[in-house]
C-alpha positions in Angstrom: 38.6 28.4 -31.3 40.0 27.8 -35.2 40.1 23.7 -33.6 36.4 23.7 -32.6 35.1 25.0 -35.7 37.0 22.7 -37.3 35.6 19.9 -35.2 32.7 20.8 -35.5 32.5 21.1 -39.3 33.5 17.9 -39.8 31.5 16.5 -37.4 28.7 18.0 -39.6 29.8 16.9 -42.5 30.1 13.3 -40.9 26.1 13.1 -40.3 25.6 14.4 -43.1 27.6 11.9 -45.3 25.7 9.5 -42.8 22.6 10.2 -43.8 23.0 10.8 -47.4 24.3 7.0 -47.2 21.6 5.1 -45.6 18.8 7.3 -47.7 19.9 7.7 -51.0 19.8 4.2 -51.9 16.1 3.7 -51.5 15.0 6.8 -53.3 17.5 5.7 -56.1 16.2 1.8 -56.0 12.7 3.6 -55.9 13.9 5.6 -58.9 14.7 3.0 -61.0 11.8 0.4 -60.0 9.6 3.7 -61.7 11.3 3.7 -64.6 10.9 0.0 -65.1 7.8 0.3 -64.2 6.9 2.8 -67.0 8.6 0.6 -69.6 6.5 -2.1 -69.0 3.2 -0.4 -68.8 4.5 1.4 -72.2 5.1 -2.6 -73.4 2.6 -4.2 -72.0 0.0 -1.8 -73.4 0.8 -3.5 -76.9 0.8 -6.8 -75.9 -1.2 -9.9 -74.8 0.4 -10.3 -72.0 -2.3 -10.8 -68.9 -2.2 -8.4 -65.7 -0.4 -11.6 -63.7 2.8 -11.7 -66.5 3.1 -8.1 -65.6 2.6 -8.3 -62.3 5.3 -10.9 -61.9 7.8 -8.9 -64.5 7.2 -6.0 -62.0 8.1 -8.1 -58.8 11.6 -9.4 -60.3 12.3 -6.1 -61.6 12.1 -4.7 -58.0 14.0 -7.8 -57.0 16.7 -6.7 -59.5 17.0 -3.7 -57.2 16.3 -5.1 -53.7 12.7 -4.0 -53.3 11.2 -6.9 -51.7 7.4 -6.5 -53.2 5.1 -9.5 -52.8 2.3 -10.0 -55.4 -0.5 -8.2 -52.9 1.4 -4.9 -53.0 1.4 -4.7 -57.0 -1.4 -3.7 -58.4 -2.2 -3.8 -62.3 -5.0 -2.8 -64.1 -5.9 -3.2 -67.7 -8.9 -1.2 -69.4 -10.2 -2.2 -72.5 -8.1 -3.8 -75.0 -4.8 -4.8 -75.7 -3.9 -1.7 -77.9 -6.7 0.7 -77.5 -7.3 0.5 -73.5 -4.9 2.1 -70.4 -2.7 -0.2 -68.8 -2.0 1.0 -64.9 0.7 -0.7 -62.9 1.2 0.5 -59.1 3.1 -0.6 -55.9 3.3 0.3 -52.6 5.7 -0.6 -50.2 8.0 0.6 -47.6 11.7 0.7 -46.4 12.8 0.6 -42.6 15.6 3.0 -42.2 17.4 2.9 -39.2 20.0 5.8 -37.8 21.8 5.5 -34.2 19.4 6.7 -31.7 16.8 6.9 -34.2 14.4 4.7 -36.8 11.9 5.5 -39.5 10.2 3.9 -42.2 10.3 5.4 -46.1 6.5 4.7 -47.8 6.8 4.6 -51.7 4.1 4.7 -54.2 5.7 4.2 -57.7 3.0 4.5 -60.5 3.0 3.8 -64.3 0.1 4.7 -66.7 -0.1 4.5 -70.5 -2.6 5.0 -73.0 -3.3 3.3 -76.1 -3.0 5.5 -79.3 -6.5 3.9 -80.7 
């Protein structure tokens, strides 16, 4: 009986261990696409830079982290002006995730918003 716990146990702890390896490195590439993302928009608020430099800083960044984004899936949005407006920058995208018997797909939305102090 001691031998099929046993067994059993570490069979859990296999699928778990499984698991934990194909999904935490999206939510960690989604992590860090976020923080870049909120770097630039806190930037980018300050600067002359036009909604397509940011859009393409966005895009390598997520390339830097093997998020394939395309230019229609970034959105960026600029209100007002360059110091006193809101800079918004937003993606979408998603990640196929495939297990043995079974596949899904991840959606993330990453978001950045800042506010000029003026």
């Amino acid at each position: 009986m001691a031998t099929l716990k046993l067994a059993f146990g570490v069979a859990i702890f296999l699928v778990l261990a499984m698991v934990g390896i194909k999904l935490v490195p999206p939510f960690f590439s989604n992590y860090e696409l976020e923080d870049a993302m909120k770097t630039e928009a806190l930037q980018s608020t300050y600067s002359t830079r036009s909604e397509e430099d940011i859009r393409t800083a966005v895009i390598k960044q997520a390339r830097s982290y093997d998020i394939p984004l395309t230019a229609k899936q970034v959105r960026v949005l600029r209100v007002g002006g360059f110091g006193n407006g809101s800079l918004t920058i937003a993606a979408d995208y998603s990640v196929p995730v495939e297990f043995p018997g079974y596949s899904t797909t991840l959606e993330f939305h990453p978001s950045s918003q800042n506010k000029g102090v003026y």
